[in-house]
The first five atom37 places (N, CA, C, CB, O) and aatype in JSON, in Angstrom:
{
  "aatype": [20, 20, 20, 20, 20, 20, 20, 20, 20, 20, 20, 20, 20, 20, 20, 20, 20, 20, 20, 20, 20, 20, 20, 20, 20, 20, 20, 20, 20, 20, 20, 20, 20, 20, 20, 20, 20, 20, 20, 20, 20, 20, 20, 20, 20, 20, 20, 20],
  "atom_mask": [
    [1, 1, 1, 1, 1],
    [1, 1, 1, 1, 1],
    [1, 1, 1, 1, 1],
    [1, 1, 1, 1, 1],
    [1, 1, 1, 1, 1],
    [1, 1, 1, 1, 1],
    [1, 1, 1, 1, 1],
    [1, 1, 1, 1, 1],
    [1, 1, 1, 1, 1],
    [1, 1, 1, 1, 1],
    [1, 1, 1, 1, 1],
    [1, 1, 1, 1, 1],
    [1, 1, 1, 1, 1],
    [1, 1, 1, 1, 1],
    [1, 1, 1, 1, 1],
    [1, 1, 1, 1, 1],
    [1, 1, 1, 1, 1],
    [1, 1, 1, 1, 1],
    [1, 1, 1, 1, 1],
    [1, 1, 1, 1, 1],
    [1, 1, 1, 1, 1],
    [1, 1, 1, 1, 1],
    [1, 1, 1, 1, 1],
    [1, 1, 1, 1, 1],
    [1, 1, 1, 1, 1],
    [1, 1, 1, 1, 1],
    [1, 1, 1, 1, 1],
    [1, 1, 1, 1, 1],
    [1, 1, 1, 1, 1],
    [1, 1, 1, 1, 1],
    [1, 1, 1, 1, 1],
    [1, 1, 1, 1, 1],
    [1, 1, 1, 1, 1],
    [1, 1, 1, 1, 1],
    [1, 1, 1, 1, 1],
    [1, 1, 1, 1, 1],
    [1, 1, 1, 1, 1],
    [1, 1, 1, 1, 1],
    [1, 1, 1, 1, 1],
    [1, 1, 1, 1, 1],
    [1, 1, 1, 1, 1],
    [1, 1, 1, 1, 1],
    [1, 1, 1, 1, 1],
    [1, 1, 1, 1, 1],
    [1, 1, 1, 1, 1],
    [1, 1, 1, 1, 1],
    [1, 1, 1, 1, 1],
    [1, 1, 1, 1, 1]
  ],
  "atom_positions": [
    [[103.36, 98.27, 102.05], [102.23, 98.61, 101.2], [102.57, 99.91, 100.48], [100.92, 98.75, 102.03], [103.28, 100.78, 101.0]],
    [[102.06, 100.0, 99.34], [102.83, 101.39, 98.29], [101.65, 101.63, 97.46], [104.44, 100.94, 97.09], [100.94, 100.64, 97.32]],
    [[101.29, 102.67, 96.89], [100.11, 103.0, 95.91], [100.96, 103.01, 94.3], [99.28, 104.78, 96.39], [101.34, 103.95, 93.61]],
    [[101.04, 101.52, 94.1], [101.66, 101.11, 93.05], [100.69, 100.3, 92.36], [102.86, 100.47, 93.37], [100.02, 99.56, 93.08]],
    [[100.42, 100.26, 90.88], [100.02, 99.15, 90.18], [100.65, 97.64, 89.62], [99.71, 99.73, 89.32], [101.27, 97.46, 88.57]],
    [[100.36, 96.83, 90.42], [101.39, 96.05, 90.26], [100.68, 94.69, 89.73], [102.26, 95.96, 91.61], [101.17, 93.65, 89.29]],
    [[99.33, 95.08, 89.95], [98.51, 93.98, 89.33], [96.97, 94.51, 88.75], [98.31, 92.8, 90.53], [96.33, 95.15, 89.58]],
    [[96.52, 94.36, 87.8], [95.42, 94.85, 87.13], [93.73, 93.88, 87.32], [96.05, 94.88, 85.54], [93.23, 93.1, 86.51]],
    [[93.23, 94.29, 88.61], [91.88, 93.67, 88.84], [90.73, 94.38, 87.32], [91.28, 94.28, 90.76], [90.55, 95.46, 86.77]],
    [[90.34, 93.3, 87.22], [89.0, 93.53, 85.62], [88.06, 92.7, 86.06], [89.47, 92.88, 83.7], [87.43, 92.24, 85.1]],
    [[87.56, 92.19, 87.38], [86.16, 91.64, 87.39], [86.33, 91.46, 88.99], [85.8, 90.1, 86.33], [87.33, 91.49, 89.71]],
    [[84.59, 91.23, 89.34], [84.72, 91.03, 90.92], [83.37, 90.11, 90.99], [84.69, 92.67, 92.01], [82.48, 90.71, 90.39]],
    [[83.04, 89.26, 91.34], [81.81, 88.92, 91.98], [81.26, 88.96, 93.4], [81.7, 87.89, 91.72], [81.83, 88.25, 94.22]],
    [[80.53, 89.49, 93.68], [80.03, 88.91, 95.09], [79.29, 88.35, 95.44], [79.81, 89.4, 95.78], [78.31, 88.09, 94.75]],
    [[79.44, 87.88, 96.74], [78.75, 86.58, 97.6], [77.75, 86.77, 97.74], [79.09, 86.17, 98.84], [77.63, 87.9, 97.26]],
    [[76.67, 86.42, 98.14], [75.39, 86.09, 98.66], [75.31, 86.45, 100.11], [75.09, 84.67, 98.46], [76.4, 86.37, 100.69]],
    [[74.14, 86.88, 100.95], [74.35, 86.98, 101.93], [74.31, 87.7, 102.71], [74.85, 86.76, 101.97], [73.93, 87.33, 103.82]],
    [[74.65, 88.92, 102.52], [75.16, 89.81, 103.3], [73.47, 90.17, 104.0], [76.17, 91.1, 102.38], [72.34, 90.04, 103.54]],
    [[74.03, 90.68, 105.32], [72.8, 91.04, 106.24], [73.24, 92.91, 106.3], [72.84, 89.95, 108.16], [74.24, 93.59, 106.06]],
    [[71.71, 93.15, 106.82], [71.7, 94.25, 106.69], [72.64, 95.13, 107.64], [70.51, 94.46, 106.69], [72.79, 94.81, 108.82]],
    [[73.33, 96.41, 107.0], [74.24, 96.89, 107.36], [75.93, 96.58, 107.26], [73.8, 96.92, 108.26], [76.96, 97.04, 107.76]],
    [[75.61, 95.63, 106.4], [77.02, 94.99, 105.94], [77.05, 94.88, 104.14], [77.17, 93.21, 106.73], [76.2, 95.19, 103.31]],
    [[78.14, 94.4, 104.04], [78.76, 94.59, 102.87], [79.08, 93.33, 102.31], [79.87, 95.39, 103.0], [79.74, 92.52, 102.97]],
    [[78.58, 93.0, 100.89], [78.96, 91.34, 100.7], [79.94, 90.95, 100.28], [78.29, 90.62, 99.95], [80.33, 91.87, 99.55]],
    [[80.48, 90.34, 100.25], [82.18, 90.08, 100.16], [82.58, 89.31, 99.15], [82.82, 89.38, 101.36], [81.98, 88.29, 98.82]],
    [[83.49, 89.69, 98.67], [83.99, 89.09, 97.44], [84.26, 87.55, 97.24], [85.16, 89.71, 97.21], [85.17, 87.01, 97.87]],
    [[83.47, 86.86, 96.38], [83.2, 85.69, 96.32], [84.41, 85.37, 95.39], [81.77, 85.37, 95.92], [85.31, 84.79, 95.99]],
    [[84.79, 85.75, 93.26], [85.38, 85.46, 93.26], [86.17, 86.86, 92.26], [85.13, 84.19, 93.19], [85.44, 87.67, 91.69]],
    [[87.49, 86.96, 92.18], [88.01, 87.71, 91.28], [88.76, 87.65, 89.96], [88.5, 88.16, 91.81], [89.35, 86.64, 89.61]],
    [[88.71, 88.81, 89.22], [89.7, 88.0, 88.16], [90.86, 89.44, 87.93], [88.62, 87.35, 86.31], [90.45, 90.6, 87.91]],
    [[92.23, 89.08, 87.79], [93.18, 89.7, 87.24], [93.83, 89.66, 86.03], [93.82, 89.62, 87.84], [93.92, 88.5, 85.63]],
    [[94.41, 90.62, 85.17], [94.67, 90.41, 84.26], [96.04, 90.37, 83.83], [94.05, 90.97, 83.81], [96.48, 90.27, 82.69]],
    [[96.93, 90.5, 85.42], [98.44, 90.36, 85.04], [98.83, 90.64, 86.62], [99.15, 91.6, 83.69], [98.43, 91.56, 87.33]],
    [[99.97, 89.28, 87.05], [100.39, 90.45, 88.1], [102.18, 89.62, 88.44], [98.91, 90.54, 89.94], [102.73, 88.52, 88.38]],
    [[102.51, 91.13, 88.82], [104.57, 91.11, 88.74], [104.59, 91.91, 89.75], [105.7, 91.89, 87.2], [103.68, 92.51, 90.31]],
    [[105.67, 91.87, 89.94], [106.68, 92.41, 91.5], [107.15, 93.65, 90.64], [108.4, 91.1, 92.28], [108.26, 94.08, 90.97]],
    [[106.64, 94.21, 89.76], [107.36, 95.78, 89.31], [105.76, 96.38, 88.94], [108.81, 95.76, 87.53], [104.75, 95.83, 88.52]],
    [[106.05, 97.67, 89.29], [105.45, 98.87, 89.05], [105.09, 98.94, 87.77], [106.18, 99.91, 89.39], [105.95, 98.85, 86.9]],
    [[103.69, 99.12, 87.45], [103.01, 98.87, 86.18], [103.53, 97.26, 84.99], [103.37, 100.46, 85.38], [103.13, 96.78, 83.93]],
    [[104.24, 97.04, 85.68], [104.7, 95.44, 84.6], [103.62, 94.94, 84.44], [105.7, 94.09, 85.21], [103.7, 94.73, 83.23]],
    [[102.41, 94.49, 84.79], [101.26, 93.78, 83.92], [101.32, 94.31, 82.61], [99.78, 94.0, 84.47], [100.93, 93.65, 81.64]],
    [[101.66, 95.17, 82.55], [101.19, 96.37, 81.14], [101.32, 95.36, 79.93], [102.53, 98.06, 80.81], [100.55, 94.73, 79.2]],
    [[103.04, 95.54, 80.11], [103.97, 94.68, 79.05], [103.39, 93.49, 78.78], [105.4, 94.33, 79.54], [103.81, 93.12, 77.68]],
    [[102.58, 92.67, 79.26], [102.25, 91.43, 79.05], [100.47, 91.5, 78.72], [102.78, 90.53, 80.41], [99.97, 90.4, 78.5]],
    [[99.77, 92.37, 78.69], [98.1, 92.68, 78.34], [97.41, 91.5, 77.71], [97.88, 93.96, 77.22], [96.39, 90.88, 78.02]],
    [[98.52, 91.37, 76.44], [97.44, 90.06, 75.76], [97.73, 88.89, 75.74], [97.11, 90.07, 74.44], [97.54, 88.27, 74.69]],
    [[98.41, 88.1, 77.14], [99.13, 86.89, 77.12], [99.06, 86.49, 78.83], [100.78, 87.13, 76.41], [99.33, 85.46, 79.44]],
    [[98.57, 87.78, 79.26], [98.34, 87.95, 80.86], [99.49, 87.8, 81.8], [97.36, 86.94, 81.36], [99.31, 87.93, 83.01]]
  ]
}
């Protein structure tokens, strides 16, 4: 695990549900690029 950008999250939804004292959990997500190199989504932005 590394504090690298290696993939660019831009949306999240969550679930339904959650009881009190908890946290609702991610139902669904969306990314906007993702590569095995350090910032590489970049290069690709409008083609994903």
């Amino acid at each position: 695990l590394a504090a690298e950008d290696r993939c660019h999250l831009n949306g999240l939804a969550l679930a339904e549900g959650a009881t009190a004292g908890t946290s609702p959990a991610p139902k669904y997500v969306t990314a906007l690029g993702e590569t095995d190199a350090r910032g590489g989504w970049r290069a690709n932005k409008a083609k994903g």
